[in-house]
C-alpha positions as CSV (number, residue, x, y, z in Angstrom):
1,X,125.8,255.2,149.8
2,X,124.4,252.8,151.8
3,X,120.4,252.5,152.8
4,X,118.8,253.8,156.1
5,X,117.2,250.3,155.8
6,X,120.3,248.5,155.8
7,X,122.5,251.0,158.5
8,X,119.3,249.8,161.0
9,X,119.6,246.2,160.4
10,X,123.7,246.7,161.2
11,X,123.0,248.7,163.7
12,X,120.6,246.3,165.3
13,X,122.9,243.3,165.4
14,X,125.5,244.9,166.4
15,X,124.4,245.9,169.8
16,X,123.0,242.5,170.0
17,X,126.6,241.5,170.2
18,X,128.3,244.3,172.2
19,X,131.7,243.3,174.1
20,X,133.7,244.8,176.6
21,X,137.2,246.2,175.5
22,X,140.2,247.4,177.7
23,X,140.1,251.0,175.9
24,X,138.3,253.8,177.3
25,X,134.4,253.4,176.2
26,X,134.1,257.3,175.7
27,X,136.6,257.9,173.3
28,X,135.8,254.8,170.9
29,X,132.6,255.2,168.9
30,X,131.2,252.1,167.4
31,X,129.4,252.2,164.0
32,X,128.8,251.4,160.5
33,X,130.9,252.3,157.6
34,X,128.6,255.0,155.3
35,X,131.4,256.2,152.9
36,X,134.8,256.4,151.7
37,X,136.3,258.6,149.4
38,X,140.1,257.8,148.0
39,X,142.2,259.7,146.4
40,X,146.2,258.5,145.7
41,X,147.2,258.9,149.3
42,X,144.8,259.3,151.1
43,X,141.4,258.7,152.1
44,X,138.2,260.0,154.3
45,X,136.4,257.3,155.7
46,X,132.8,258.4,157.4
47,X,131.5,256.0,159.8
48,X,127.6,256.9,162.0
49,X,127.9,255.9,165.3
50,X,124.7,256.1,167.1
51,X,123.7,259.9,166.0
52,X,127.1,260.8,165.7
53,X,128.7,261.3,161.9
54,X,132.7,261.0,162.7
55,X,134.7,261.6,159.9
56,X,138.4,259.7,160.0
57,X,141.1,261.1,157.6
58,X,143.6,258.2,157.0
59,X,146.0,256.9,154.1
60,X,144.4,255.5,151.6
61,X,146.9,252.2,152.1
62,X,145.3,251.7,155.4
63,X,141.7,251.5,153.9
64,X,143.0,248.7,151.1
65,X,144.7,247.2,153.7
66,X,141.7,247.1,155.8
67,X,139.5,246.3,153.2
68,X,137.1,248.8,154.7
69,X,133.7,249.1,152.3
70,X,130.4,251.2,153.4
71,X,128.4,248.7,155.1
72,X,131.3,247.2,157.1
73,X,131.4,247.6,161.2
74,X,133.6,249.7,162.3
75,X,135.3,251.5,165.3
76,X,137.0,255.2,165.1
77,X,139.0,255.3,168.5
78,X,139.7,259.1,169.0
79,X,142.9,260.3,171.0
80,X,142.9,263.8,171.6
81,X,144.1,266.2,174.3
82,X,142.2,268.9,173.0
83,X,139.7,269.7,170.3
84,X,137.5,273.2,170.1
85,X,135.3,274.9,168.2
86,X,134.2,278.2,168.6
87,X,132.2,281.1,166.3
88,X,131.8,284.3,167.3
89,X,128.9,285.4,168.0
């Protein structure tokens, strides 16, 4: 787990070096690594973007590969035609 302290100070610096990217803005989300959890294949990766928790589901080769660690800045990009949640009421 990383501190609330620390996920401010990243957070802080970060936007003091924002950059302008050819992808759409809306569907990238911009954050700080909070946790990972491996197993042999794979591997969920949680990253807080602004007040948004996303939660990325990936191989477990790709994190190594990455070197991704809880602290690190990182980017989830999402491409989805569709996603919806509903409960009755």
């Amino acid at each position: 787990m990383v501190a609330g302290s620390e996920i401010a100070r990243l957070l802080v610096e970060r936007k003091a070096r924002t950059k302008v990217t050819a992808g759409s803005v809306r569907n990238r989300f911009p954050g700080v690594v909070t946790e990972i959890k491996r197993d042999a294949l794979a591997a969920t990766v949680e990253i807080l973007a602004g007040p948004h928790r996303i939660l990325a589901f990936v191989t477990r080769e790709a994190v190594d590969e990455m070197g991704l660690e809880p602290g690190m800045h990182a980017v989830a990009t999402v491409k989805a035609t569709n996603v919806m949640l509903e409960l009755d009421g």
